[in-house]
N, C-alpha and C positions, 0 to 999 in steps of 0.2 A: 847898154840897157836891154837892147833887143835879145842880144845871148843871154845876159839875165834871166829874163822876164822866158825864155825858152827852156832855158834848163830850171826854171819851176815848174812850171808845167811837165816836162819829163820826170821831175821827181815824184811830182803827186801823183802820177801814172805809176809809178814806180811802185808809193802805197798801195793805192788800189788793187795791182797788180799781189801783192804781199793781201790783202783782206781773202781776193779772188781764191789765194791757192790756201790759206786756213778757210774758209765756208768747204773748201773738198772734203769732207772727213774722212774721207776712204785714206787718202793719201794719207791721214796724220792717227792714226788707231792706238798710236802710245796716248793719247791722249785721253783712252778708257779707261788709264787708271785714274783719272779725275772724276769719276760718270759719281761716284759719291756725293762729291761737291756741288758736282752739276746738278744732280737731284735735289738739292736741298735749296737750289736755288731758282728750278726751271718753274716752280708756280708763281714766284715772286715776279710783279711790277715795281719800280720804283712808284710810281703813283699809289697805289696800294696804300702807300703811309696816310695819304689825304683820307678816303676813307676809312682805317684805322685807328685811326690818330688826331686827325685835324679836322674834320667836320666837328660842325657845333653840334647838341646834344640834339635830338627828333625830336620834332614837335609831331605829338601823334595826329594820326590820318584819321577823322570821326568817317571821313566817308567807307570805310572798307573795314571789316571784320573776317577776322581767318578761325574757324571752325575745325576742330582737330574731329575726324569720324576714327582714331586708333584702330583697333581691329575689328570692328563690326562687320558683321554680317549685310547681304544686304538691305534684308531687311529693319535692321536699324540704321543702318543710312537712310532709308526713306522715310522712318519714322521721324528722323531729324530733321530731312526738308519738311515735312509736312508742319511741324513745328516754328523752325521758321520763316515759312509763306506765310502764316496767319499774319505775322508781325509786320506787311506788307514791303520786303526787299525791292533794291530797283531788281538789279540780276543776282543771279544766284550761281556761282561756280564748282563745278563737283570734279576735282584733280582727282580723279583716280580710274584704272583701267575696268571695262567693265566687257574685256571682249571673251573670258573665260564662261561657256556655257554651264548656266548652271538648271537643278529641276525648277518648274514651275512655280511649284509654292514658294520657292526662296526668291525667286525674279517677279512675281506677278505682283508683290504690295510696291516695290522701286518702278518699274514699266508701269503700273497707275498713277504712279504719283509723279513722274516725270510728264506723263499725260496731260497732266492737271495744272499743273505747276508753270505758269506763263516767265518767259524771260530766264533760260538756266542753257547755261554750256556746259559741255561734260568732254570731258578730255578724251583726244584722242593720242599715237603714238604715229611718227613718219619713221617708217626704215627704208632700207634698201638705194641709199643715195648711189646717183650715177653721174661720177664725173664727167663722164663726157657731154651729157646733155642737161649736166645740174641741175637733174631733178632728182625725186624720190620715184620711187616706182609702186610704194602703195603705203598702206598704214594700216594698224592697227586699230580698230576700231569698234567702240559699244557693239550688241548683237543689234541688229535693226528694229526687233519688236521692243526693243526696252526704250530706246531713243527718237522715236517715231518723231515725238514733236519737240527734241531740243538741237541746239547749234553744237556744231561740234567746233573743238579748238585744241589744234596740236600741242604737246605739253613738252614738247622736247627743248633743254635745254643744252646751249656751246659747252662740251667738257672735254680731256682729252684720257679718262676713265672706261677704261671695256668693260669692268664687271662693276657691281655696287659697293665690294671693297677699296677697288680701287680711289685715290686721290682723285674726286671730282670737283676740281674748283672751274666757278662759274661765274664771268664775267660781261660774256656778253648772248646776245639770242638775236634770233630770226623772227623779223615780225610777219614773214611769209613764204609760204614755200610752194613751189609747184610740184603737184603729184599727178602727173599721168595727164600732163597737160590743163590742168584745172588747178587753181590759186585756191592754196588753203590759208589758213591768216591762225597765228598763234594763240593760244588760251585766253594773255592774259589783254593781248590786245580786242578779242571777242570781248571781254569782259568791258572793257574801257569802251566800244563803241554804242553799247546796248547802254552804260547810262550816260556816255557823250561823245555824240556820233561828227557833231562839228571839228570836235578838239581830237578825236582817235584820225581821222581825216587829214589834219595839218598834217600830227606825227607822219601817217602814212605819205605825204606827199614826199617827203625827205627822198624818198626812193631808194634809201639804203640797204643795202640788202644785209647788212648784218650792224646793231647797232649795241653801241656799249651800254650797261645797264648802269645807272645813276645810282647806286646805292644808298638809301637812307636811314635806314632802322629795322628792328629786325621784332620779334613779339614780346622776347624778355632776354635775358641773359643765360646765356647757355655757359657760362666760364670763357666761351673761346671769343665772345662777341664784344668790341669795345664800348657797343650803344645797345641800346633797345629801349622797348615800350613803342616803336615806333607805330605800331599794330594790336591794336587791341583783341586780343583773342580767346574763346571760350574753350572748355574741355569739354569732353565726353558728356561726362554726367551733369553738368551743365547746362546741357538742353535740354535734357531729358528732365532734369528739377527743373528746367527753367528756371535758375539762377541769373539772371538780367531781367532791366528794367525794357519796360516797352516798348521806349523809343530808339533800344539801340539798333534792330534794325531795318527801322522805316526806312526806303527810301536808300537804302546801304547795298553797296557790292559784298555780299559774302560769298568768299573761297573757302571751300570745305577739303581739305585733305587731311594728311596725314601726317598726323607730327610729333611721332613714337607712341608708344601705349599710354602713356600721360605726358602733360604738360611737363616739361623738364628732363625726359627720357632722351639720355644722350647718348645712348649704349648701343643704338640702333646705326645702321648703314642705308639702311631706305629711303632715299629720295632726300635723305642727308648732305649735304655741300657744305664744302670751301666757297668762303666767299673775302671779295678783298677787304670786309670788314673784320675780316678775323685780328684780333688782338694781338696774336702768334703770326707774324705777317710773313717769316722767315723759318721756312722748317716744321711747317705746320703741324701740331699734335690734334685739334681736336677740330671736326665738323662745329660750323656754326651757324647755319641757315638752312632749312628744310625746302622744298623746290615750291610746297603753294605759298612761303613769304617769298622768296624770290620774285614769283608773279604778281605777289600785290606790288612790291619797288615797280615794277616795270608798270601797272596801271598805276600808278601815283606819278611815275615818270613822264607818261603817255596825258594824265588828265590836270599836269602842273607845268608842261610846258616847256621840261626841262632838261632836251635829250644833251647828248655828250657831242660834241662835235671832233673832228678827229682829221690830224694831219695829212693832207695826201703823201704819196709813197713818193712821188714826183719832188716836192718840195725837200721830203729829206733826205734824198739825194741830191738835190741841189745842192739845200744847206751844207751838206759833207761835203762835196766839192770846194763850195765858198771857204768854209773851215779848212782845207787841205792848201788851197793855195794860198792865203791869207797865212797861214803857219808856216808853212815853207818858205813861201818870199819872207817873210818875218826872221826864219829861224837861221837862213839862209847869208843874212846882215850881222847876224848875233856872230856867226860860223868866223866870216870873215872878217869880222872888226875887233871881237872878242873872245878866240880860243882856247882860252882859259877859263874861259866861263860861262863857257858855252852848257854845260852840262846841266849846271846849278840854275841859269838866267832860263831853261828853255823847260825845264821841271817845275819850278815854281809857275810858270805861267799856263805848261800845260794842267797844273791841279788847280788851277782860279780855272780855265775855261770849264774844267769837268763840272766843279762845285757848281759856278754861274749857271750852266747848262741844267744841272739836276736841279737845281732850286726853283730854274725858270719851270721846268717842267712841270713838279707841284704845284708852286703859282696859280699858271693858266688853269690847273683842272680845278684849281681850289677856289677863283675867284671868278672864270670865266664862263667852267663847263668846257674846257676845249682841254683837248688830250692830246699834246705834241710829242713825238719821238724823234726823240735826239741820238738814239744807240747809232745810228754810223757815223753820226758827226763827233760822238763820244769814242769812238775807233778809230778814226782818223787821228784827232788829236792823241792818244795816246802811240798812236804810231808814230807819231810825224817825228817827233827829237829824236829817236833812234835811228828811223828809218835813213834820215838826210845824212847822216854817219857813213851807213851802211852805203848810201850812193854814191857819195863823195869819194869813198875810202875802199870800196867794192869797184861798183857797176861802171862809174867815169874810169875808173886806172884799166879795167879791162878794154876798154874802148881806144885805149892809149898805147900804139906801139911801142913809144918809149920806158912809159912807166910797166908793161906787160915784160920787157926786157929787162928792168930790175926789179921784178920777181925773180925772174929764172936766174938770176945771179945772184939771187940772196939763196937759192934754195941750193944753186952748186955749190955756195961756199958752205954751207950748213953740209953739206953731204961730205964734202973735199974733211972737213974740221972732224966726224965721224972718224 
């Protein structure tokens, strides 16, 4: 039992050892010719199905209103806050950059009315991250005479997109970043503490530094989105008619950005996202979420209480551990008691643990909120019936003076036979 119980433990070393030299990719570059495949699959979560698919339909947010300002000058963006101040808002959020200098007259009606205008954030931009002391090194931000009396809140969302072409799917954000020594706090989290400062406080006590965003509905349906209405939103010309009734926004969080030239304008790249609600959940063709609704989900997240809770990295390497020896001493009884059927008996069990595993994983986010990763436990297991082959039948005969010796006698005779 003791040599048992030792040469499973050697083997699962063995795996590991076999995971260790594929993460090298240098070592393995034939494998570029897969980069196709890999593309069509590297935005994909298996979780992704939950919000795609399995969430129940939105029940819309009354507390929040997302306001599209399309291509306005800035002088109609101020005409529009002034508009909806009257109708007494808690806070007010203005997602768009405002650091390009512009002449007087065009800046001086928005710099009055941001003046006037109690309770409004306006977006700023964090660049210049420095890995070594994880921070940013500055931001971009409104000119100072326009923002004099409002909060500022970084608007930068996780993507792994360089230009606004590119695939920007976005799943998760920072609810704070340090720039230059000084704690900046995110848009949408400014927004969530200005109308509740108790409940934006809990979220923030989590201490996470990067947190999954809870997706729940989106303003309408864009083709690519599986839900919507989650967010009641207005257009352009809608403020300006003043198309709404009076009470929609007493007392309401409104996010004003941009969300193409009209309501439905899907043609656009601008502040356009991937999000794990897209319906197209595998090989994605169309943006389905603009970045000011992404920031309303993250304040509905932030003022419902409902972040994502998320596996340590510690645990799933356990778990893979536990799954490697747990399969090998298993696979290892199969070997020796039944080899002939070893093949068939060790395959059927390793597609029940994959299936059990991905199901569980749905599951927990679909019922709990908690986001578990199973990918090295799901790597193990698909290693392991092969791999104990490969030790058995490789790695132990090399270690074996006798059996090393018929080798070199099977290959004389093959050469002698030549």
């Amino acid at each position: 039992m003791k040599k048992f119980t030792l040469d499973t433990i050697l083997c699962s070393l063995f795996i590991f050892g076999i995971m260790g030299l594929f993460a090298s990719v240098t070592l393995f570059k034939v494998f570029d010719l897969f980069d196709p495949i890999g593309d069509m699959f590297s935005d994909f979560e298996l979780t992704d199905i939950v919000f795609s698919q399995l969430n129940e339909d939105p029940i819309a947010d009354d507390r929040i209103v997302v306001v599209n300002i399309g291509n306005l000058p800035r002088e109609g963006i101020a005409r529009q806050i002034e508009i909806i101040s009257q109708y007494e808002p808690a806070v007010i959020g203005l997602d768009v950059m405002l650091d390009i200098p512009m002449k007087w007259e065009e800046d001086s009606a928005l710099t009055r009315v941001l003046s006037e205008t109690p309770n409004i954030v306006v977006g700023e931009k964090l660049i210049n991250y420095n890995e070594e002391s994880a921070e940013f090194e500055t931001t971009i931000k409104p000119e100072e005479h326009i923002t004099k009396e409002a909060m500022l809140g970084y608007v930068n969302l996780i993507t792994n997109a360089r230009t606004q072409e590119d695939l920007k799917m976005c799943r998760e954000f920072t609810p704070s970043e340090i720039v230059g020594g000084n704690t900046r706090y995110a848009f949408p989290v400014r927004l969530a503490y200005a109308y509740d400062s108790a409940m934006t406080q809990k979220f923030l006590d989590r201490n996470n530094d990067i947190e999954t965003i809870n997706f729940k509905g989106n303003i309408m349906s864009f083709s690519a989105a599986q839900y919507g209405m989650k967010y009641f939103a207005l257009d352009v010309y809608d403020i300006f008619d003043e198309n709404f009734t009076a009470d929609l926004f007493k007392d309401k969080i409104v996010i004003m950005c941009f969300m193409g030239k009209y309501l439905g304008d899907t043609e656009t790249t601008e502040d356009f996202y991937f999000t794990p609600m897209n319906e197209k959940y595998v090989g994605k063709a169309k943006n389905d979420m603009f970045g000011g609704v992404i920031h309303a989900n993250i304040v509905s997240q932030i003022l419902d209480d409902d972040p994502i809770d998320h596996m340590s990295h510690k645990t799933e390497i356990m778990l893979a551990v536990l799954f490697c020896l747990f399969n090998v001493f298993l696979f290892k009884i199969v070997y020796a008691a039944m080899p002939k059927w070893y093949d068939g008996i060790t395959k059927i069990f390793q597609l029940f643990e994959v299936l059990l595993l991905s199901y569980l994983m749905v599951q927990l986010l679909l019922s709990y909120d908690y986001k578990a990763d199973f990918t090295l436990a799901i790597i193990v297991i698909a290693l392991s019936g092969d791999s104990l082959e490969v030790y058995h039948g490789v790695i132990k005969n090399l270690f074996s003076k006798e059996r090393r010796k018929d080798l070199f006698k099977i290959n004389r005779r093959f050469w002698e036979a030549k």
